[in-house]
C-alpha positions in Angstrom: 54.9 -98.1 69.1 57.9 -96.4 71.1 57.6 -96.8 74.6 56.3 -94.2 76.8 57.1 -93.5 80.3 55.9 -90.8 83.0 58.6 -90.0 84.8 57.8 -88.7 88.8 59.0 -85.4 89.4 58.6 -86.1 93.1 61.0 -84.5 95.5 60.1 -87.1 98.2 60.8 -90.6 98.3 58.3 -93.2 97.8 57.0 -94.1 101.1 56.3 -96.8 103.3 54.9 -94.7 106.3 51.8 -95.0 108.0 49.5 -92.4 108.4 50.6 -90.8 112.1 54.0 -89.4 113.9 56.8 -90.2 113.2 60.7 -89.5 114.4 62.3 -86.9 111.6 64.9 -84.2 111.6 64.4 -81.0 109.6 67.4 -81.0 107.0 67.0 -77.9 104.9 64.6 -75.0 104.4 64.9 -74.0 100.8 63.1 -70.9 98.7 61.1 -71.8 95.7 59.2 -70.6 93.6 55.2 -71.7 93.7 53.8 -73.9 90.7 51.2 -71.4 89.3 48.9 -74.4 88.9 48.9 -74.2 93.0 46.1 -72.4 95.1 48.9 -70.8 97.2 50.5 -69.1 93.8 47.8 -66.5 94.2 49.0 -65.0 97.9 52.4 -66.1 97.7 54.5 -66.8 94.5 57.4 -68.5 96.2 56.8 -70.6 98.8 59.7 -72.7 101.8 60.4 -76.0 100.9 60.7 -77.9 104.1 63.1 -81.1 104.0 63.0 -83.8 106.3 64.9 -87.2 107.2 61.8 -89.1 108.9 62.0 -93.1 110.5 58.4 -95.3 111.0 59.8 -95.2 114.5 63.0 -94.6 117.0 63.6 -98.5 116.6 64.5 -98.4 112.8 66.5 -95.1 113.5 69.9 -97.1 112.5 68.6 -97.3 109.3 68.5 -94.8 106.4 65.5 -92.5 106.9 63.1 -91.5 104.0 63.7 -88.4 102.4 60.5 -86.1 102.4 59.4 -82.6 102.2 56.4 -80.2 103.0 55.5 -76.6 100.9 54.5 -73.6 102.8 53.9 -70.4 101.8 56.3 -67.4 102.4 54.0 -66.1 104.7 55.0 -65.1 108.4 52.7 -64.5 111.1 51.4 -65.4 114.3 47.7 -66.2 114.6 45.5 -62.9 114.1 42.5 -62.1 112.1 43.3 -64.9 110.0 44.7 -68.1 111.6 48.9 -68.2 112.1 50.7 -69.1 108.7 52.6 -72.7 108.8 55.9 -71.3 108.2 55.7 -69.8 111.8 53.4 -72.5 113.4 56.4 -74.7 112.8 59.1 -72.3 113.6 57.8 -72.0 117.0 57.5 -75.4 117.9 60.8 -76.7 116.7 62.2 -73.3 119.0 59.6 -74.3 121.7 58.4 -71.2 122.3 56.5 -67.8 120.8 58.2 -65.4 119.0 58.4 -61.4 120.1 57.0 -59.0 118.2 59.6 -58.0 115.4 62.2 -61.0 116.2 64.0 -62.5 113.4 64.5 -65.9 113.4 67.0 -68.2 110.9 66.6 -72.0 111.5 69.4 -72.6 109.2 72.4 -72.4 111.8 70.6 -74.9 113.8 69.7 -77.5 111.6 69.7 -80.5 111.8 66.6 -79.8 114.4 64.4 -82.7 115.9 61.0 -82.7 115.6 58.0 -85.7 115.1 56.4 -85.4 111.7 52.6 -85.9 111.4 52.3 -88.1 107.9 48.8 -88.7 105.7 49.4 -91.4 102.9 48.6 -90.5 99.4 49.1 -93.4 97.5 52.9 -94.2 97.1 53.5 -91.1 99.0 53.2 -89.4 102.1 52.5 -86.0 103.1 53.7 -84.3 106.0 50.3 -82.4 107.4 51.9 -81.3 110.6 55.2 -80.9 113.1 56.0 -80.6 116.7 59.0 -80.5 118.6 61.0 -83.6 119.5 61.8 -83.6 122.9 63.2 -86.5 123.6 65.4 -86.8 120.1 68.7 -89.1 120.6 71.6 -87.0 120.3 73.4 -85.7 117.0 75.8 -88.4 116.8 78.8 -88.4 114.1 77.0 -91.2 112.6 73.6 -89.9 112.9 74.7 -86.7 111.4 76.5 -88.3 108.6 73.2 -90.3 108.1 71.2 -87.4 108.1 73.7 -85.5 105.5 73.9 -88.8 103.1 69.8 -88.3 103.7 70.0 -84.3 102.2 72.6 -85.4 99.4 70.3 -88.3 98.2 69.2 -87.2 94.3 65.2 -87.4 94.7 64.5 -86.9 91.4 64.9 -90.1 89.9 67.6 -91.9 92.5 65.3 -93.4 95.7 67.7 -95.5 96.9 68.6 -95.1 100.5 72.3 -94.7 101.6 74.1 -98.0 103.4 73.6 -97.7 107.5 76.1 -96.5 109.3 78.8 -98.9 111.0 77.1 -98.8 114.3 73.4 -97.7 115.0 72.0 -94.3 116.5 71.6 -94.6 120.4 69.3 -93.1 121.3 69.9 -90.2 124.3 68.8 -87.2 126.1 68.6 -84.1 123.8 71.4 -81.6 123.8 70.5 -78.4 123.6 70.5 -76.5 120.8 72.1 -73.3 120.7 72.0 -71.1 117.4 75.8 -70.4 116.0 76.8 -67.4 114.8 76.1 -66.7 111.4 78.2 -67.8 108.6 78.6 -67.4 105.0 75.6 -69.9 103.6 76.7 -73.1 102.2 75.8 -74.1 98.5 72.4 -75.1 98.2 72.2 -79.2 98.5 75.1 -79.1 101.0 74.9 -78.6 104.8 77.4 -76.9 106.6 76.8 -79.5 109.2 
């Protein structure tokens, strides 16, 4: 008999979470399109892939994060008839504040952004069910951001392994502020312009 294998096709890591919040940084929103096998196919045939590093907890912040990502639909609107979509639930907590009517908003200049992942286990994997700002995030050191980066660059289709720890560990500190740059041409997709 040849030997058979099922490969995962996960983009996530396998994780060692617990269920609850956890420390994370958004890395990447990207633009996919919706398996049709999905409910959310119907309403919205691409969907945001959200991309996180996330830690168990500040204390193991020196190590290598896991790699993990959330869907959402396309969708874009605060709460009316029908309840807010995630896409801008989440966009106006990681900006800590509601949206006017007609703004345009694009993360991407701003990533990496803090936030505190809310993680469900599914077996070997988690899923991220929720997000909220991160208000007391250390600061975006060199080495954090390189971690972070080595983090978005990890191949999650078949390579889990997690980056060696930068030569001195994340301190935490008080959270800069994050002011939007101006825009720029956007990078490649699978590399940060941080």
């Amino acid at each position: 008999m040849p030997l058979m294998e099922q490969k995962s096709q996960s983009r996530n890591d396998v994780s060692s979470l617990t269920n609850g919040w956890h420390p994370a940084y958004l890395l990447e929103i990207t633009d996919e399109p919706t398996p049709e096998t999905w409910q959310m196919f119907a309403k919205s045939p691409r969907m945001y892939r959200w991309t996180f590093a996330v830690w168990e907890g500040p204390p193991q912040m020196h190590l290598p994060p896991e790699r993990q990502s959330a869907p959402s639909s396309q969708a874009f609107s605060p709460k009316g008839r029908q309840p807010a979509s995630k896409a801008y639930l989440w966009t106006t907590e990681l900006l800590g504040r509601q949206l006017l009517a007609g703004e345009a908003i694009d993360l991407d200049p701003m990533l990496p952004l803090p936030c505190r992942v809310k993680v469900t286990r599914n077996e070997q994997y988690a899923n991220i069910v929720d997000l909220e700002q991160w208000r007391d995030a250390p600061a975006l050191t060199p080495d954090l951001k390189a971690l972070l980066r080595d983090t978005l660059m990890r191949d999650s289709l078949g390579i889990n392994e997690a980056p060696q720890a930068p030569s001195r560990p994340a301190v935490p500190a008080p959270l800069q502020s994050y002011a939007a740059p101006k825009a720029t041409t956007p990078p490649s997709p699978g590399k940060p312009r941080w």
